[in-house]
C-alpha positions as CSV (number, residue, x, y, z in Angstrom):
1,X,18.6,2.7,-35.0
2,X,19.9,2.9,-31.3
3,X,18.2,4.6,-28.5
4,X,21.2,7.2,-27.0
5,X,19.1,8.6,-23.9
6,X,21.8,9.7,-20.8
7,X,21.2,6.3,-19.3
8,X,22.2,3.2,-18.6
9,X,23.8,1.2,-21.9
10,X,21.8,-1.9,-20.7
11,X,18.6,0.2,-20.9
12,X,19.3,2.1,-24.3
13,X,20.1,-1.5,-25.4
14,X,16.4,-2.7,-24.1
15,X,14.7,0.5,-25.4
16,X,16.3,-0.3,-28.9
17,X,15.1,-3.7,-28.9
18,X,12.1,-3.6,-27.5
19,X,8.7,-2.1,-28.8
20,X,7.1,-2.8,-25.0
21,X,9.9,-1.2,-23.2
22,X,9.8,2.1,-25.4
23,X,6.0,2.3,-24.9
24,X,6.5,1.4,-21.2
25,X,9.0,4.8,-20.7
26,X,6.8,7.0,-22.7
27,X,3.7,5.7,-20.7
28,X,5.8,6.8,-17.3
29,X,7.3,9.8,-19.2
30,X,5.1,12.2,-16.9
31,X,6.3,14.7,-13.9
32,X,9.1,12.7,-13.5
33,X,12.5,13.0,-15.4
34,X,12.9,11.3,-18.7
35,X,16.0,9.7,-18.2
36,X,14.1,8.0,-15.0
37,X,11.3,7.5,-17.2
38,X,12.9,5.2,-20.2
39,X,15.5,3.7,-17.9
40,X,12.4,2.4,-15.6
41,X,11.1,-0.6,-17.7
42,X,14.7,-1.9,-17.8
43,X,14.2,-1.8,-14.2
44,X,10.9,-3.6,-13.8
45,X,12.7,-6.3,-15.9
46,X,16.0,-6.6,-13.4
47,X,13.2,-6.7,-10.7
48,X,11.1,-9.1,-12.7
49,X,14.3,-11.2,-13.5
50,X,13.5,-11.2,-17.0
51,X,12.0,-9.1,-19.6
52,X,8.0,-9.1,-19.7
53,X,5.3,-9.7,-22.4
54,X,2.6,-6.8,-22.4
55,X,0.6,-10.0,-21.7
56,X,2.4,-10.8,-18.8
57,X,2.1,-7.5,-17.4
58,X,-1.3,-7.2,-18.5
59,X,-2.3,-10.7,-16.3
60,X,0.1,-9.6,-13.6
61,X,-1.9,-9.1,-9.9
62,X,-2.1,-5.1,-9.8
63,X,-1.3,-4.7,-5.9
64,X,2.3,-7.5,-6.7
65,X,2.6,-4.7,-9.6
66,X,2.7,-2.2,-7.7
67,X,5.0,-3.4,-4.7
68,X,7.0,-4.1,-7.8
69,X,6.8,-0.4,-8.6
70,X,6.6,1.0,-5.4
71,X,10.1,-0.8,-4.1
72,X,13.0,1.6,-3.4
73,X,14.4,3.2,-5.9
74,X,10.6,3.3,-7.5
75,X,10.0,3.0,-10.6
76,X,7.5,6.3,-11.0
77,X,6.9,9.6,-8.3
78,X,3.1,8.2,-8.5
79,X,3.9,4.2,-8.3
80,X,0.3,3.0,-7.5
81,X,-1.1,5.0,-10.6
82,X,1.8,4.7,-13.0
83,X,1.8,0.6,-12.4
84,X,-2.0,0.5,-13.6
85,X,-1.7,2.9,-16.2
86,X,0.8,0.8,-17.9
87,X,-1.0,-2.2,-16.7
88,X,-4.0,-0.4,-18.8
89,X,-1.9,-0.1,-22.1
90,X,-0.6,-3.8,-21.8
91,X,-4.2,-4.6,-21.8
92,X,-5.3,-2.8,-24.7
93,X,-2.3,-4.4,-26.2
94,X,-3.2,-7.4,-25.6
95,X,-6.9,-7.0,-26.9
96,X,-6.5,-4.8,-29.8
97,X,-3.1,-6.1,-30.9
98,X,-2.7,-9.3,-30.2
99,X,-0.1,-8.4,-27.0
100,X,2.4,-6.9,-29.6
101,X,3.6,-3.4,-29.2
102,X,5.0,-3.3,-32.5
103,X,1.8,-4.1,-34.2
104,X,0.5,-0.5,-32.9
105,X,2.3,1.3,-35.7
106,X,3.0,-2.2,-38.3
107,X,1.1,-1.5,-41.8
108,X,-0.1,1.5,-40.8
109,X,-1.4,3.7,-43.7
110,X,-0.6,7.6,-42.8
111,X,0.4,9.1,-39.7
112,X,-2.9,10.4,-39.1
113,X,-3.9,6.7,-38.6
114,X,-0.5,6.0,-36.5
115,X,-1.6,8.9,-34.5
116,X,-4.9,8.0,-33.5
117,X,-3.8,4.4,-33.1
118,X,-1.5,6.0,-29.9
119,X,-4.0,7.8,-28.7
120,X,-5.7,5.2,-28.7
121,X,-3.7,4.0,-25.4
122,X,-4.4,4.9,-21.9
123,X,-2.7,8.0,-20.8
124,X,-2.0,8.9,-24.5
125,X,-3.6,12.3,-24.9
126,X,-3.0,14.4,-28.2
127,X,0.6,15.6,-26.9
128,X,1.8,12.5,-26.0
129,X,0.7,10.7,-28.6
130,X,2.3,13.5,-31.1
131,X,5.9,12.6,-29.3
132,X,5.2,9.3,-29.6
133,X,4.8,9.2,-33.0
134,X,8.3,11.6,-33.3
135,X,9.6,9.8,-31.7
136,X,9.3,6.6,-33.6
137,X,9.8,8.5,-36.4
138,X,12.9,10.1,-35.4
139,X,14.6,7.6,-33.5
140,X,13.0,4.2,-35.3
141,X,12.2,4.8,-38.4
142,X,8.7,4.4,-38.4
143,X,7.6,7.0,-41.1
144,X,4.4,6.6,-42.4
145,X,3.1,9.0,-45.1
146,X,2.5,12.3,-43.1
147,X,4.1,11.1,-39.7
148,X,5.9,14.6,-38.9
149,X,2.5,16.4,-39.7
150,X,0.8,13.9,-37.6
151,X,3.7,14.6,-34.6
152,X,3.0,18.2,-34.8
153,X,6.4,20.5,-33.9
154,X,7.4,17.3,-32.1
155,X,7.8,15.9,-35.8
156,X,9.9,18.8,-36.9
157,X,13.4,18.3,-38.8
158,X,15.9,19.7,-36.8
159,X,13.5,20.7,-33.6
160,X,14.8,20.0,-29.8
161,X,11.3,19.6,-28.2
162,X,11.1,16.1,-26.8
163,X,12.3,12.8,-26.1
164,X,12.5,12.0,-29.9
165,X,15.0,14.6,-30.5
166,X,17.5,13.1,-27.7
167,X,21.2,11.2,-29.3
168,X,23.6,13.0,-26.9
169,X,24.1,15.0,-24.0
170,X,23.5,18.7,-26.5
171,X,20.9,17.3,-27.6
172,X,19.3,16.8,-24.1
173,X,20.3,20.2,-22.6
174,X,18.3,21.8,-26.0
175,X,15.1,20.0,-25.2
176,X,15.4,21.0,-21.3
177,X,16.0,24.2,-22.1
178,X,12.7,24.7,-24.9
179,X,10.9,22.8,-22.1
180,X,12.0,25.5,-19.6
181,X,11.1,28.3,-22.0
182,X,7.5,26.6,-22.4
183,X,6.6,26.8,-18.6
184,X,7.9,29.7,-18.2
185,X,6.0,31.0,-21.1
186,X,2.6,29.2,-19.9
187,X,3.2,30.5,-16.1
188,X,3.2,33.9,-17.7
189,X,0.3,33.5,-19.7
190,X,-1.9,32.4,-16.2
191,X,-0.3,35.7,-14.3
């Protein structure tokens, strides 16, 4: 499967080969556009002039990291945080799974265990995780027993909720606009 975000065919192409670099723009994919945050770690690798290991990043001096992330255009809204939060996940990486992204959701039994495997990661709460795991469902065909209960509504045939429901521009302007409809709903639910 291909990754079809609105961006750059260079960093579809890297988000469709690479394990790291789809955990990377999920990891950044926070109060910042999505199409920013999956086209980012195709940045960090232009800026990098290669593409990086998780143990590379993991090892990398955080304050280089973040003048990495920091340079104009950056990389995240929050570069400081957003360079040691996916310096944190390239750690665990490297410690629980032997430095391979891949190895996260590789023989898992259920999608209850894929689930609590991503949450597992820094920055990975329960919704986050449940897009993950939609995604790579959806988009990658990582489908463990029970993976779309495991994602929640994320994980739903046919749904336009998140990332993992992206392949064109329709797509996209149907998950904005159930993303507009759910702030709007939560604002009026404060008032």
């Amino acid at each position: 499967m291909a990754m079809t975000l609105p961006i750059d065919d260079a960093a579809n192409d890297y988000l469709t080969r690479s394990p790291l670099a789809v955990l990377v723009g999920m990891t950044l994919d926070q109060q910042i556009p999505l199409e920013k945050a999956f086209s980012s770690p195709w940045v960090l690798g232009q800026r990098l002039g290669h593409e990086p290991t998780a143990q590379e990043i993991a090892e990398f001096d955080p304050e280089a990291l973040v003048e990495i992330f920091a340079t104009p255009p950056a990389l995240h809204r929050f570069p400081k945080a957003m360079a040691a939060r996916v310096q944190e996940v390239c750690r665990v990486l490297v410690a629980q799974y032997d430095g391979d992204p891949a190895a996260i959701w590789a023989g898992v039994s259920d999608g209850q265990e894929l689930l609590r495997r991503v949450q597992g990661l820094p920055g990975f709460g329960r919704q986050k995780a449940q897009i993950f795991v939609a995604l790579l469902g959806k988009q990658f065909g990582v489908r463990p027993e029970g993976w779309r209960e495991a994602a929640g509504g994320y994980g739903e045939e046919g749904s336009h909720r998140s990332v993992a429901d992206i392949v064109d521009e329709d797509s996209l302007v149907k998950v904005r606009t159930y993303k507009k409809q759910m702030k709007a709903e939560a604002k009026a639910a404060k008032a």
